[in-house]
C-alpha positions as CSV (number, residue, x, y, z in Angstrom):
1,X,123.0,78.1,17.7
2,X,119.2,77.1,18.8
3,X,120.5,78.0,22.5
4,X,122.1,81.4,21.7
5,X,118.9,82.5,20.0
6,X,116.8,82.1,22.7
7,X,119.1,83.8,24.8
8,X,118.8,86.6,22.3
9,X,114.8,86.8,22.3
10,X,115.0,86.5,26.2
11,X,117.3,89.7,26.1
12,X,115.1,91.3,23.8
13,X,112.3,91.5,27.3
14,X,114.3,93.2,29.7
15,X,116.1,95.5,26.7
16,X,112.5,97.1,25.4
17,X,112.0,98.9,28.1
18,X,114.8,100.6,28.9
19,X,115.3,101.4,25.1
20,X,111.9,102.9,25.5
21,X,112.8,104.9,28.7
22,X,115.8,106.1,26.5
23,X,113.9,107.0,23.8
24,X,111.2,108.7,26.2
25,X,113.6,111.1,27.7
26,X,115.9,111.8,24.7
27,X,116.4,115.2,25.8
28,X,117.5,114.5,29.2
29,X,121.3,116.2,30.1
30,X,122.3,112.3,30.8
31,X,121.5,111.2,27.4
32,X,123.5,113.8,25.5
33,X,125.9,111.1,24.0
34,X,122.7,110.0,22.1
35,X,121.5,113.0,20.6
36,X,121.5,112.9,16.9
37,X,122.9,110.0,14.9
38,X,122.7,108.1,18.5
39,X,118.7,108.9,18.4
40,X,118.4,107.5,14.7
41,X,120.5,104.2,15.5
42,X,118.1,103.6,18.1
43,X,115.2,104.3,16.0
44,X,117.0,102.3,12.9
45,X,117.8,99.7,15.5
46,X,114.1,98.9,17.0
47,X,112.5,99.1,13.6
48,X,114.9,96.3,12.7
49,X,113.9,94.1,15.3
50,X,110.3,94.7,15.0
51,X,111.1,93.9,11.3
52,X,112.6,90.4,12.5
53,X,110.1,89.9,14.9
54,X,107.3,89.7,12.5
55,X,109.6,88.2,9.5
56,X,109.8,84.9,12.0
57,X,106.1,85.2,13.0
58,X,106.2,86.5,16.5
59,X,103.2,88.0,15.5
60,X,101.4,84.8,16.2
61,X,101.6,84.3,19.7
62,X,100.7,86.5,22.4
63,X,103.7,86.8,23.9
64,X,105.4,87.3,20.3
65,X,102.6,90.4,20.1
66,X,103.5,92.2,23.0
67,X,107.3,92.1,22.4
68,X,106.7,93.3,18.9
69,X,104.5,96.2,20.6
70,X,107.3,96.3,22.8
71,X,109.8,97.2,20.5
72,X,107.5,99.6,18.6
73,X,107.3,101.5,21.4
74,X,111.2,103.3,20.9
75,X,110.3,105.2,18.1
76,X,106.9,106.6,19.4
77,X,108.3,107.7,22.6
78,X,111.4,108.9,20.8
79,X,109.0,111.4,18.5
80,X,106.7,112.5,21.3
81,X,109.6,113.5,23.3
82,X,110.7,115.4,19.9
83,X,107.7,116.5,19.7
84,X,107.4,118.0,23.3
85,X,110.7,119.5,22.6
86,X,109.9,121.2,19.7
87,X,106.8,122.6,21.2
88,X,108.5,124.0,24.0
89,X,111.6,125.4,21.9
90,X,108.8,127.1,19.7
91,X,107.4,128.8,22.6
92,X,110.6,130.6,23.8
93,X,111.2,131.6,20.3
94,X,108.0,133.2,20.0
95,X,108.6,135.3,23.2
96,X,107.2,139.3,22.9
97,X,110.5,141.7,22.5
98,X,109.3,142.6,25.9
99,X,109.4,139.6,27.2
100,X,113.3,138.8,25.6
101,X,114.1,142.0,27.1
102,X,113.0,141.3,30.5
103,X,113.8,137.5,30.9
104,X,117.1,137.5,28.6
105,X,119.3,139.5,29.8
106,X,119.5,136.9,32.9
107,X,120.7,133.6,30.9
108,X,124.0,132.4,29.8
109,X,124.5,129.7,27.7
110,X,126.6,126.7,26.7
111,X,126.4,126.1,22.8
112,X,126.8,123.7,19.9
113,X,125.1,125.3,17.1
114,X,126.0,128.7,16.3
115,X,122.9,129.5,14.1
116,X,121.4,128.7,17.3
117,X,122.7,130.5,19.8
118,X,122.9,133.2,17.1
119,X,118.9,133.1,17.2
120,X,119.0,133.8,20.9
121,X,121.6,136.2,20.9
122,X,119.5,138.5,17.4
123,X,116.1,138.4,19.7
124,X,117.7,139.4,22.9
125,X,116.4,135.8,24.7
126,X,120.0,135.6,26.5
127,X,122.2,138.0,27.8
128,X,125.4,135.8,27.2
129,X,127.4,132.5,26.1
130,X,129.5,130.1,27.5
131,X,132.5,129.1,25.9
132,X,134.1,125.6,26.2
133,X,135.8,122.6,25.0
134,X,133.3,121.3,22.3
135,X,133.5,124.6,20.8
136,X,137.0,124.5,19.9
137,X,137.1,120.5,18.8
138,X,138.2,120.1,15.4
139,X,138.8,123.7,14.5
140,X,141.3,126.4,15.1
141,X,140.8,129.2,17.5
142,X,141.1,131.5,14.8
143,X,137.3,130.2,14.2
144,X,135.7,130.6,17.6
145,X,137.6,134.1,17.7
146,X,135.6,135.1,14.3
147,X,132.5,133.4,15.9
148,X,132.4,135.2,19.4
149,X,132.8,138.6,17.4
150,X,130.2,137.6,15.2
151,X,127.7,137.3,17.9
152,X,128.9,140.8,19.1
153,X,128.3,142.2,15.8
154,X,124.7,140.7,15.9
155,X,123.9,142.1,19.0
156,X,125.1,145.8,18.0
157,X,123.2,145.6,14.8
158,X,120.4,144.7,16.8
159,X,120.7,147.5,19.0
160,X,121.3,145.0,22.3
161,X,124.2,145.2,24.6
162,X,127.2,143.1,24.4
163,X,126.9,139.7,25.5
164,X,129.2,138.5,28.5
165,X,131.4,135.6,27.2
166,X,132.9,133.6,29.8
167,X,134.9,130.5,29.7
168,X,136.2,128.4,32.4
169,X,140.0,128.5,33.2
170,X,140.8,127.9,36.3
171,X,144.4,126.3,35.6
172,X,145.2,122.9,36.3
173,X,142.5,120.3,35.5
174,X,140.0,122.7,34.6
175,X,141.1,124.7,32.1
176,X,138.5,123.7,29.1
177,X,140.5,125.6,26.3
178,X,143.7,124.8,26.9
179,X,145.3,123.9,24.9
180,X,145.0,125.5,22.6
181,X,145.4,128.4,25.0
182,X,148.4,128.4,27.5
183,X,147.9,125.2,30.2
184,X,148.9,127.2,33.7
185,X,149.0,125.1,36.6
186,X,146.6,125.1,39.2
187,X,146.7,127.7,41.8
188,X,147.2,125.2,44.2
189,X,150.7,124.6,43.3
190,X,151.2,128.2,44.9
191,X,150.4,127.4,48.2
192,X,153.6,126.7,49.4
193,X,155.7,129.6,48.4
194,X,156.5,132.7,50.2
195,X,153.5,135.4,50.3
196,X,155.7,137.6,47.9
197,X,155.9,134.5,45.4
198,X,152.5,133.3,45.7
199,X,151.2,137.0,44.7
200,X,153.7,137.6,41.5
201,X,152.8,134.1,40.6
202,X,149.4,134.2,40.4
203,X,149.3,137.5,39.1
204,X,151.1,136.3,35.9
205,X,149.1,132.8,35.6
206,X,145.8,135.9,35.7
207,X,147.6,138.0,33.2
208,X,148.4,135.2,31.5
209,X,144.6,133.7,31.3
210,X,143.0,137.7,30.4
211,X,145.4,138.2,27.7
212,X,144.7,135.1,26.0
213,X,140.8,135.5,26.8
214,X,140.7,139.0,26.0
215,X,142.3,138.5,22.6
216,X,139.8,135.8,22.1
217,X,136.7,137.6,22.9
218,X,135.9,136.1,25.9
219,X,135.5,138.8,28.6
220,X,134.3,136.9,32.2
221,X,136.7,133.9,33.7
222,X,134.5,131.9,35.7
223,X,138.0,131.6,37.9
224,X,139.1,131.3,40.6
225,X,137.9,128.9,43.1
226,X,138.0,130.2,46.9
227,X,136.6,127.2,48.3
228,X,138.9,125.4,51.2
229,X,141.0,122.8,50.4
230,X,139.0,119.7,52.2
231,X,141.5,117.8,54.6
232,X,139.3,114.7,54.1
233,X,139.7,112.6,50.7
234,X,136.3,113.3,48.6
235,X,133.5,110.7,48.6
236,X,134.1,108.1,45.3
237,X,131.5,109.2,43.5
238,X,132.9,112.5,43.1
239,X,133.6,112.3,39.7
240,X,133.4,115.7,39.0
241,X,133.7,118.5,41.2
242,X,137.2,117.1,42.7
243,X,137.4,120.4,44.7
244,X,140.7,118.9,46.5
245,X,142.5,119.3,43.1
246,X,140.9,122.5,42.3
247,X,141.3,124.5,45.5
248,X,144.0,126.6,46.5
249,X,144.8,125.6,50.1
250,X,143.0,124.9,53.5
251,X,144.3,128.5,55.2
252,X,141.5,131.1,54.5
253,X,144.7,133.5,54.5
254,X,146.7,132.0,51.6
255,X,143.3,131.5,49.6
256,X,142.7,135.2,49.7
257,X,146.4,136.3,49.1
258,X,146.6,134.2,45.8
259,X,143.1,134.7,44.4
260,X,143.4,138.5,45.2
261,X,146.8,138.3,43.2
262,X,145.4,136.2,40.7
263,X,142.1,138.3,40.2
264,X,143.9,141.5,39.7
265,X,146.5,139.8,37.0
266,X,143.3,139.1,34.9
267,X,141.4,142.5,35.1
268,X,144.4,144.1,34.1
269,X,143.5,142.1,30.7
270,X,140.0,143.6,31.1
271,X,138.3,140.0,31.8
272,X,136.6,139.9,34.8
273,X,136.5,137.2,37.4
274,X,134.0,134.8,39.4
275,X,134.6,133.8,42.5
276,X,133.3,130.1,43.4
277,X,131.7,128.4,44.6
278,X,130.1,130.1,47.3
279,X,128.9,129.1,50.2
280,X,131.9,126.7,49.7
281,X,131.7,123.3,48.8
282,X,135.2,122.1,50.5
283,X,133.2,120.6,53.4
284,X,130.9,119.1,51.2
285,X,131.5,115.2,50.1
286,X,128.8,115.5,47.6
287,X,129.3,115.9,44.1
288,X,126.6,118.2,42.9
289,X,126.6,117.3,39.9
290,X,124.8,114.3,40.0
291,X,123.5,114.8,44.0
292,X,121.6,117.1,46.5
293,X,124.4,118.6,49.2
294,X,123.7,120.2,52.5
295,X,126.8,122.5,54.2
296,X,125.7,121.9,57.8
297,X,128.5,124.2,59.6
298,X,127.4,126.9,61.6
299,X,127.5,130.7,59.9
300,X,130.0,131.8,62.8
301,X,132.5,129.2,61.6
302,X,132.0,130.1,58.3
303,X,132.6,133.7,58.7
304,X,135.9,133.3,60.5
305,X,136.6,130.2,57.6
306,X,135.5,129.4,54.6
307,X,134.0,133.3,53.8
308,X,136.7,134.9,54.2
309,X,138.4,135.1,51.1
310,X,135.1,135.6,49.5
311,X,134.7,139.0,51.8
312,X,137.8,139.9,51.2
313,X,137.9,139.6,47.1
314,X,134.5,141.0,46.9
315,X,135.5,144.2,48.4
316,X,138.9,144.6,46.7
317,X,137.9,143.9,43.0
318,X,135.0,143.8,40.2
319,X,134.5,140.1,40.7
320,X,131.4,138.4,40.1
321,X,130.6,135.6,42.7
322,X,128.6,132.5,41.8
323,X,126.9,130.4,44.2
324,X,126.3,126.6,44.2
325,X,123.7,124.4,44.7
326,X,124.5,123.1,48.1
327,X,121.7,123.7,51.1
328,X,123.7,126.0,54.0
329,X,121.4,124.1,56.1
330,X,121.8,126.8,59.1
331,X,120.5,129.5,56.9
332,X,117.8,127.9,54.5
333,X,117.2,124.1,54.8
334,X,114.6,123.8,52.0
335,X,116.6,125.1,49.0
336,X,120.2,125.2,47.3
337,X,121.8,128.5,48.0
338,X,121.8,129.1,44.2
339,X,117.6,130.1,44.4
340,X,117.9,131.2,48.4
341,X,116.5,134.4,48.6
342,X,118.1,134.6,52.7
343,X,121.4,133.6,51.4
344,X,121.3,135.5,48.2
345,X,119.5,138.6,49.9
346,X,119.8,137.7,53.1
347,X,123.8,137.6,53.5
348,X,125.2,138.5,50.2
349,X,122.8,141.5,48.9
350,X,122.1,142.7,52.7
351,X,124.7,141.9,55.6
352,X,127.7,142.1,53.1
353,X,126.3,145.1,51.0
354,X,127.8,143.3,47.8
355,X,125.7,144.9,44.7
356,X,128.0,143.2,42.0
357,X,127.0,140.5,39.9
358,X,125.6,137.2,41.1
359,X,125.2,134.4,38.9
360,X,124.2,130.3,40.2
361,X,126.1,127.5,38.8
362,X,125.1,125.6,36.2
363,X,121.6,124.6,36.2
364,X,121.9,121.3,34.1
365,X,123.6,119.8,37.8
366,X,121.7,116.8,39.3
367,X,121.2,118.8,41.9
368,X,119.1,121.4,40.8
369,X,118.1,119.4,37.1
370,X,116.6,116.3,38.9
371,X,114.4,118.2,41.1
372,X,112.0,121.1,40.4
373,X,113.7,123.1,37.9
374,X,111.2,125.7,37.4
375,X,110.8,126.5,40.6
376,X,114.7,126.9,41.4
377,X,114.6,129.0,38.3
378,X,111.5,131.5,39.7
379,X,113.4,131.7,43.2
380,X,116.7,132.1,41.8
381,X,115.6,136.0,40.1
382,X,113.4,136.4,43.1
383,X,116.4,136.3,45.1
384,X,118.6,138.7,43.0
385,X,120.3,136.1,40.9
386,X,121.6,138.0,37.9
387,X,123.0,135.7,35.6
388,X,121.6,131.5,35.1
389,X,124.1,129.5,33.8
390,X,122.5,126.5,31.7
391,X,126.1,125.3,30.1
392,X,126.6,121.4,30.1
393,X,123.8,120.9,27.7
394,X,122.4,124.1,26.6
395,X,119.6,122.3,24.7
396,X,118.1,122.5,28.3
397,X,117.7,126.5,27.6
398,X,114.5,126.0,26.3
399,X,113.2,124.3,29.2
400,X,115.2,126.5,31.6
401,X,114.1,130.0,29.9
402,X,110.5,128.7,29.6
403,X,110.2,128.1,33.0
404,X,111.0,132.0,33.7
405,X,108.3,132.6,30.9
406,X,105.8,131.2,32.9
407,X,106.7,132.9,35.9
408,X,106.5,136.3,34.2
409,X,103.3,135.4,32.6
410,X,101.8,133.7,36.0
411,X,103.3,137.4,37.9
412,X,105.5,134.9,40.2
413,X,108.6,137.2,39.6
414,X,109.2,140.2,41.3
415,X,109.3,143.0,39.1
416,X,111.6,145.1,41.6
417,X,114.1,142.3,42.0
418,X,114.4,142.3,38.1
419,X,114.6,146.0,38.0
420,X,117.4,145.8,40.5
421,X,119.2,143.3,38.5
422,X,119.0,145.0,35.3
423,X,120.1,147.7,36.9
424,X,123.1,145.7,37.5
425,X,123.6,144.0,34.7
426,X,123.4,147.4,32.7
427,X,126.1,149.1,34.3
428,X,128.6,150.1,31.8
429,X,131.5,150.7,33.8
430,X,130.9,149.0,37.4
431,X,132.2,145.2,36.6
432,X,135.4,144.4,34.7
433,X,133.1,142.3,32.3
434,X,131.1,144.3,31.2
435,X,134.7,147.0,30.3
436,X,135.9,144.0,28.9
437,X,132.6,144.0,26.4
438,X,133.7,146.2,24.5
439,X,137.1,145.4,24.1
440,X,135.7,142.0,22.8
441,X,133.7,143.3,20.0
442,X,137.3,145.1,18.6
443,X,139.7,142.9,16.7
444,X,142.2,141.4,18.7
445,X,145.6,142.6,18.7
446,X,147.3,140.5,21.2
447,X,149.2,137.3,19.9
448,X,147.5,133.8,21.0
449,X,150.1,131.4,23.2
450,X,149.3,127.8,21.6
């Protein structure tokens, strides 16, 4: 018993600190698990061993002093970090109307708390929500249905535009509402069927996934996935893009031929599309959402590859396109292409002449999140970027939406690029999302598949 003690009190050395780093960066998208009743065990659970600590008389050695000081730490770091967090959350809230109106417009986000996001939405400090699986747990669609158009109904009362409500159903593994909405295979399963087949096919699994969304309120599919089908197995750490399940095949053809279908099945349903995740990320081993990625092929063997069904989608529908955070290395070596103003501007806004909607992936990805965020997020609307996704852990929002609040208030932003994308966010009749708005705000009147 003697023995296992000390082992205990030995534990306690190498445990403080990494509690304390824990408790320091509370509000890190890694630590989510622990936010809340997480946050006060740890709390609960250092003040207990202090407690101990000084109940067997630690307290009268130095050594037993600095481990008690040790362990006192936790809690301290814990508040300051609240503390911080507050600060900085108080400070977006307290935004000018001008300032909500300028900056919002360009943020969607992932939420938990629908006071919260109902706060954002009432000021005009986002432009829209993300819609996923936390939001359905324990409840009935019936209940996010009613929340959506309550969000809607705030926004008309206070004289704002409709918010753009995406979700993310791709089909297959990603398809974070389903159930209760209808599972439809992956895309991928297509592949092999005869052109005529692969085009009814996925034009039904898109009907299928607007006239569920649509019915739901949710008006922008963040679907489908035109990235190439790697030939290589992905790196083990991939844990969570897994782009060989998610895309549709390795021919450039057959990727365009069932996404085209696919697109058109849901903006019959008056949802729009995204098209991801562009430059592609099939070549890429790296899982970007824990890593930095670089695409090193050449643009020529892009444009006659990977590109094309992005070309060819972009010119044949209302999609919106959204652009990862992997470095096309050829084009800009210093940044992700999500806040590359020569691959933003450069090839999507200039050489292709595409004026639709252009939002990044989302910004709580170790790849953009573990670097400098603020600075991505300055470069990203100086580029053209219309839309910022922050959806894993929309907490992050505040950090996000504050580092455009600086910009604006240091003049780093470009007040004709924000024009621009206003001007194309604002369209009321140019993108199949922004159609869809409207029919989102209206009771639904199509039956739910469960």
């Amino acid at each position: 018993m003697q023995f296992l003690r000390r082992i205990g009190l030995l534990l306690l050395w190498p445990a403080a600190p990494l509690v304390a780093f824990a408790a320091a960066n509370k509000n890190d998208p890694y630590l989510v698990p622990l936010r809340g009743a997480g946050n006060l065990a740890l709390v609960a659970a250092s003040l207990l061993l202090v407690a101990v600590l000084l109940r067997r008389g630690r307290w009268r050695s130095i050594a037993g002093k600095l481990l008690v000081m040790l362990w006192c730490l936790p809690p301290v770091l814990m508040a300051v970090a609240h503390l911080s967090f507050e600060l900085r959350k108080h400070d977006v809230l307290s935004a000018s109307v001008t300032e909500a109106r300028q900056l919002g417009p360009h943020f969607m986000v992932g939420y938990s708390s629908f006071s919260e996001v109902a706060r954002l939405a009432e000021q005009g400090l986002i432009g829209g929500v993300y819609v996923t699986r936390h939001n359905i747990r324990g409840r009935t669609i019936d209940v996010l249905r009613a929340e959506i158009a309550a969000l809607q109904d705030k926004r008309r009362a206070a004289g704002l535009p409709p918010l753009i409500v995406a979700a993310d159903q791709e089909g297959g593994i990603v398809g974070h509402l389903a159930p209760p909405l209808t599972k439809v295979p992956a895309l991928a399963t297509l592949a092999g069927l005869p052109p005529d087949e692969q085009q009814s096919k996925a034009a039904e699994f898109g009907r299928i996934h607007g006239r569920e969304l649509a019915g739901l309120g949710v008006n922008l599919n963040l679907a489908p996935v035109l990235d190439l089908k790697p030939p290589q197995r992905r790196n083990r750490l991939d844990f969570h893009t897994l782009i060989g399940q998610r895309a549709i095949a390795t021919d450039p053809a057959v990727v365009s031929t069932i996404a085209s279908a696919y697109v058109q099945g849901l903006e019959e349903s008056g949802v729009g599309a995204t098209l991801k995740h562009f430059p592609g990320i099939g070549r890429v081993r790296t899982d970007t959402h824990h890593f930095s990625a670089s695409l090193n092929t050449p643009v020529r063997e892009l444009e006659t590859t990977d590109w094309l069904p992005f070309r060819e989608n972009l010119s044949h529908s209302h999609s919106a396109l959204m652009v990862g955070h992997i470095t096309l290395t050829a084009v800009d070596p210093d940044r992700a292409a999500s806040h590359s103003k020569r691959v933003v501007g450069g090839i999507i806004r200039d050489k292709w002449g595409y004026q639709g909607l252009v939002m990044t992936d989302d910004l709580v990805m170790g790849a953009i999140y573990q670097h400098d965020v603020c600075k991505a997020v300055v470069e990203a609307i100086n580029a053209g970027v219309d839309l910022l996704l922050v959806a894993y852990d929309g907490a992050q929002f505040y950090r996000i939406f504050g580092c455009a609040l600086d910009g604006a208030r240091q003049g780093k932003l470009d007040a004709a690029m924000l024009h621009a994308s206003a001007m194309r966010l604002g369209k009321p009749a140019s993108t199949a999302q922004a159609r869809a708005a409207s029919h989102a705000i209206s009771p639904a009147d199509q039956p739910f598949a469960n």
